[in-house]
PAVOLO-208968 format. One line per field, with one value per residue (C-alpha): x, y, z; residue number from 1; residue in one letter. Coordinates in steps of 0.02 Angstrom, whole numbers, plus 32768, in hexadecimal, padded with zeros to 4 digits. Layout:
BEGIN
X = [X,...]
Y = [Y,...]
Z = [Z,...]
nr = [NUM,...]
rest = [a,...]
END
This chain:
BEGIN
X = [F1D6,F245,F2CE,F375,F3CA,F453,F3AE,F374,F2C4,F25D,F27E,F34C,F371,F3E2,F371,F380,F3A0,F452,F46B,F44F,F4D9,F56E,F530,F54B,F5F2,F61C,F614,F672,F6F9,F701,F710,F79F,F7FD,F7E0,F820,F8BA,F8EB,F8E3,F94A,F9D4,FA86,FAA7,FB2C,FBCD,FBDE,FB39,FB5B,FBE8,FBAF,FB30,FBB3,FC1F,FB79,FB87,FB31,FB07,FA91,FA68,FA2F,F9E6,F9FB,F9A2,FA1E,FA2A,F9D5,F9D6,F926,F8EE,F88C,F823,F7A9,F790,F6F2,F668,F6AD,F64A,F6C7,F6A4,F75E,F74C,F773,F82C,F830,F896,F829,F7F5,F852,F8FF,F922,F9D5,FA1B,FA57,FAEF,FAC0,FA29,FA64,F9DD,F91B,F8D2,F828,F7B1,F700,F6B0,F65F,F5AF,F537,F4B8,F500,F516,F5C6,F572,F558,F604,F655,F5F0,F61D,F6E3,F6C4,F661,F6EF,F756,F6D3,F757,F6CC,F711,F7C8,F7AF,F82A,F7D8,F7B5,F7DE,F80B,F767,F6CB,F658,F5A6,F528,F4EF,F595,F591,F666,F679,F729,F756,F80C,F875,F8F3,F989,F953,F959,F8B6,F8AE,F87F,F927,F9A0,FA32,FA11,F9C0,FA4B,FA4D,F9C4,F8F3,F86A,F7B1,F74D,F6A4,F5E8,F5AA,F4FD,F501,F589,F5DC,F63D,F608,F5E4,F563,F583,F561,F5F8,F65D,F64D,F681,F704,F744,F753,F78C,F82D,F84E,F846,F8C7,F942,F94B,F960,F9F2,FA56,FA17,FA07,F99C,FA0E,F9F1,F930,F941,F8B5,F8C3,F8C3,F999,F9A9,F98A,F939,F889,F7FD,F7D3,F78B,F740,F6FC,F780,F7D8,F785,F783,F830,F7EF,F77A,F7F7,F87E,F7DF,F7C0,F87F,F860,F7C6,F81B,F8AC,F834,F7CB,F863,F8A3,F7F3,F80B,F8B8,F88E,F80C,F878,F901,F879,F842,F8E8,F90D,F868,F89D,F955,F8F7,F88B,F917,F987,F8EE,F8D6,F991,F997,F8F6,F943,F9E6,F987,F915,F9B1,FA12,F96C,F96D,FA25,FA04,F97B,F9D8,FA69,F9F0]
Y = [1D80,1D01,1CAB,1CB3,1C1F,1BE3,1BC8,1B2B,1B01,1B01,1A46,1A6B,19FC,1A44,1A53,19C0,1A08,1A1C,197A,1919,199A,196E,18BE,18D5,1926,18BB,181B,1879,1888,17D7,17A0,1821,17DD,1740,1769,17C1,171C,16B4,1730,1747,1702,164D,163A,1626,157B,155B,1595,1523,1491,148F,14B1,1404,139F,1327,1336,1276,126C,11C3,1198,10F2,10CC,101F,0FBB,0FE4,0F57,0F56,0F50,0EC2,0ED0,0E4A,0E76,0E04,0D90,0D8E,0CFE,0CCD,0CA1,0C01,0BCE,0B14,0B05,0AD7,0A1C,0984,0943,09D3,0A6D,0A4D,0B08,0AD4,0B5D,0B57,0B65,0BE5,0BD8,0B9F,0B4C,0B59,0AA3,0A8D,09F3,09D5,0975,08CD,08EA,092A,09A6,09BC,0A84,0AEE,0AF7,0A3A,0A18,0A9F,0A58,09A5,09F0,0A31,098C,0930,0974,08F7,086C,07FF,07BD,07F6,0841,08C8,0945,0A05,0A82,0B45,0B72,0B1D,0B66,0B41,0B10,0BD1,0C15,0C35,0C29,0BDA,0BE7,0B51,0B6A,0C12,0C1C,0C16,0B5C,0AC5,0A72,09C4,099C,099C,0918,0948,09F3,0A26,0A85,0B01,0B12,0B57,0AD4,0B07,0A70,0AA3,0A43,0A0A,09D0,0934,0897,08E3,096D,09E3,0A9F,0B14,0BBD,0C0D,0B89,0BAB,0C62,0C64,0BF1,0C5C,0CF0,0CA1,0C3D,0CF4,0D5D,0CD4,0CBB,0D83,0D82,0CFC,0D32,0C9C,0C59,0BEB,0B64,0B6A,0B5C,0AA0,0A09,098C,08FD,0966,0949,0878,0851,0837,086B,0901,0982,08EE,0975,09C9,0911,08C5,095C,09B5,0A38,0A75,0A89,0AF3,0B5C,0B76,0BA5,0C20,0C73,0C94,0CE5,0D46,0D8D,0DB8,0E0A,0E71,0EA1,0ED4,0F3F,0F98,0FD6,1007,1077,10B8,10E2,112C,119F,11E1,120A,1273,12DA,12EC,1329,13A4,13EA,13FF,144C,14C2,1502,1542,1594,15D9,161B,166D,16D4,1715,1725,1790,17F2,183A,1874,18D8]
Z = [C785,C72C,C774,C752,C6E7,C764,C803,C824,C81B,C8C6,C8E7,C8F0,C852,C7AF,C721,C6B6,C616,C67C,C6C7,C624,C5C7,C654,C637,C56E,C590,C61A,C597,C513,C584,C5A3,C4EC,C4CF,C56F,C52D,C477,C4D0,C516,C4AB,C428,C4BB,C473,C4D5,C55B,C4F0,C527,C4F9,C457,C44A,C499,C3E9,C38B,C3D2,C3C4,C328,C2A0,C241,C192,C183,C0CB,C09C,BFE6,BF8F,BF30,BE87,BE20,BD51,BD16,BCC2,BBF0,BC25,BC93,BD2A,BD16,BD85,BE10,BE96,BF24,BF76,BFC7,C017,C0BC,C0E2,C0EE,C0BD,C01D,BFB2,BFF2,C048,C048,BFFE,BF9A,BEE9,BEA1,BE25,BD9F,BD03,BC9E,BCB2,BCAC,BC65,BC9F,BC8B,BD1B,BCCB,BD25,BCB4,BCE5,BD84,BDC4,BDE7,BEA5,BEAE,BE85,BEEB,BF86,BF56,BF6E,C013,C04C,C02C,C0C9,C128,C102,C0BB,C036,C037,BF89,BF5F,BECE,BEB7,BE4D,BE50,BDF1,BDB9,BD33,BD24,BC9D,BCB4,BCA2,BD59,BD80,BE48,BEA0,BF20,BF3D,BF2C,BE8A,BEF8,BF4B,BF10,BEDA,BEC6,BDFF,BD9B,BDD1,BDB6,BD8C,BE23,BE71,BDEB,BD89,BD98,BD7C,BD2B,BD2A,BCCB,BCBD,BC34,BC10,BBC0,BBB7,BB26,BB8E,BB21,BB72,BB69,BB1A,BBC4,BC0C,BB7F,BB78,BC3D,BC06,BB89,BC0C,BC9F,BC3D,BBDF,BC7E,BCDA,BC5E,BC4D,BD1A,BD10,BC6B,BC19,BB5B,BAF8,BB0E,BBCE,BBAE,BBC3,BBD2,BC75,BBD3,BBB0,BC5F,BC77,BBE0,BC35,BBAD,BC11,BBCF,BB56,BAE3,BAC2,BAB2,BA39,B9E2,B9D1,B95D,B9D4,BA5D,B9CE,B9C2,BA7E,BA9A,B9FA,BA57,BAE8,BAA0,BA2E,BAB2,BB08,BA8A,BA81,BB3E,BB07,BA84,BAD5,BB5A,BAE1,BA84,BB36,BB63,BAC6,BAD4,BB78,BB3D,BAAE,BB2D,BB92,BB00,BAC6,BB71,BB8A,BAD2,BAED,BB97,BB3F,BAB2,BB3B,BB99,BB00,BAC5,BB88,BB69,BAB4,BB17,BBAE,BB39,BAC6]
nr = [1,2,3,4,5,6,7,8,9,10,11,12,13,14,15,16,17,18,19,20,21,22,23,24,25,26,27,28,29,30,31,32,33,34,35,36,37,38,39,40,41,42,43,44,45,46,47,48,49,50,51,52,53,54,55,56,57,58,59,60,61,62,63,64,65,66,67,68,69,70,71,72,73,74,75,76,77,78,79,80,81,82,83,84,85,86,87,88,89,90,91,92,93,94,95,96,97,98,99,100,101,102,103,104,105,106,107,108,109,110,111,112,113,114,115,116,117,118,119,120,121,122,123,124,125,126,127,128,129,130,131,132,133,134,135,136,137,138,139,140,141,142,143,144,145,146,147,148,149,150,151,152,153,154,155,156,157,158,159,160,161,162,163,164,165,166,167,168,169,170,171,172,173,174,175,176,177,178,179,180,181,182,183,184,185,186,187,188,189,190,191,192,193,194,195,196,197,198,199,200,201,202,203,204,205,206,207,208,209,210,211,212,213,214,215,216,217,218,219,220,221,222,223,224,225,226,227,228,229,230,231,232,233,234,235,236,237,238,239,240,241,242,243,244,245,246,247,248,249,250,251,252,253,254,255,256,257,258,259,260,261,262,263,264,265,266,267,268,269,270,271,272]
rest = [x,x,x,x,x,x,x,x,x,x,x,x,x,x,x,x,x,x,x,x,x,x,x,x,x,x,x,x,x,x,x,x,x,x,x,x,x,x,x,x,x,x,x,x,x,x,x,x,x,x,x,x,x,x,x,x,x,x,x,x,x,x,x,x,x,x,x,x,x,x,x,x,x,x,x,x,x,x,x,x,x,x,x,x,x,x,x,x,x,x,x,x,x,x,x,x,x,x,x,x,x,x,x,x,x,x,x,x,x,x,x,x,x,x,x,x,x,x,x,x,x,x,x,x,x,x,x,x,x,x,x,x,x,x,x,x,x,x,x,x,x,x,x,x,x,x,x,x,x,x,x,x,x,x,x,x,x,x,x,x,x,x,x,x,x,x,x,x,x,x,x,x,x,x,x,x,x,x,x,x,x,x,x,x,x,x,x,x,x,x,x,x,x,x,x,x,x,x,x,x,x,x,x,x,x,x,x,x,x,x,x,x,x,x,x,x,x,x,x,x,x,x,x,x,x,x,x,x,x,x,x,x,x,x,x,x,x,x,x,x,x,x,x,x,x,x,x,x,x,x,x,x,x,x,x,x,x,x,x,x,x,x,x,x,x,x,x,x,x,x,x,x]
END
């Protein structure tokens, strides 16, 4: 004879089919509860104490800085240590020339002279000499002393002008391609960065008269033409960027043009 569906089994228990369904619904009733509370309207002075709470966007902008034509050369920063003989980490009054020097020891490196600079702070000698930048007989460009500081190489001019002393291979000063190449660049890219002219591309020999650079001394033509390079390749970096802008203004004006015809035909189409 089969038993009816609401008797327990012999041992006294509910069948389980039934416990595990008031466990199921059980559960679900939890989650709804749960959901109801969290969708109940706030206390009104919860609502309101939000509503007083202050709201603050902070935004952090970079300062707006005019790109440069002439691209930054590769400069392997090397800043002396802050000391009375080579870097006095005096500041300028302003860059207005960029002094070119070559260093009178042939065959020796950009790194050599750079860590002769920073030996100096020893006191052994009570030599005074550095420079902003040194390039080497690889073209390699080394920076001792930060634009805005006084180096120790121009006289007179060393409150407001940038020294490049440069090696040179043999005792007639002359450079390498690879050093005058760097040259070239480095003189172009600062003069850009300062506002500065060919007539501010000046020789430490305008400055006291000392035969330095002695190349570009004893041979006057040669310096005309090195002041003529770096004003042409500046122009180059100038003109490139011009034509770059120029292309991007076009797309721009295309896109902008394309859009509107795009729009009217959508415009023709919905009236027909």
């Amino acid at each position: 004879m089969r038993k009816a569906r609401n008797e327990r089994p012999e041992n006294g228990t509910p069948r389980t089919g039934h416990v595990l369904l008031w466990i199921i619904v059980i559960e679900v009733l939890v989650v709804v509860a749960g959901f109801i509370i969290v969708l109940l309207p706030r206390e009104d002075e919860d609502v309101d104490a939000l509503l007083e709470q202050e709201v603050t966007i902070e935004y952090t902008t970079e300062p707006e800085t005019e790109a440069l034509a002439v691209p930054r050369p590769d400069i392997d920063e090397q800043l002396l240590t802050v000391n009375e003989f080579s870097r006095p980490g005096t500041k300028t009054d302003g860059i207005k020339y960029i002094v070119i020097h070559y260093l009178g020891n042939p065959k020796t490196t950009a790194q050599e002279n750079r860590d002769y600079f920073e030996s100096l702070k020893n006191d052994l000698d009570s030599v005074y000499m550095s420079a902003n930048y040194v390039v080497g007989l690889e073209g390699e460009i080394i920076q001792c002393v930060p634009d805005d500081e006084i180096a120790y190489a121009s006289n007179d001019e060393n409150h407001e002008s940038i020294s490049i002393e440069n090696c040179h291979p043999d005792e007639t000063g002359m450079f390498t391609e690879a050093t005058y190449n760097s040259l070239v660049k480095l003189t172009a890219y600062l003069t850009e960065k300062y506002g500065l002219g060919r007539d501010e591309i000046i020789r430490h020999y305008d400055v006291t008269g000392k035969e330095c650079p002695v190349y570009y001394v004893e041979n006057e033509d040669k310096w005309e033409e090195f002041k003529d390079d770096v004003m042409a390749y500046r122009e180059e970096c100038e003109a490139a960027m011009a034509a770059t802008e120029e292309t991007e203004e076009t797309q721009v004006d295309e896109l902008a043009a394309y859009l509107e015809e795009l729009s009217e035909t959508e415009d023709a189409s919905g009236e027909e």
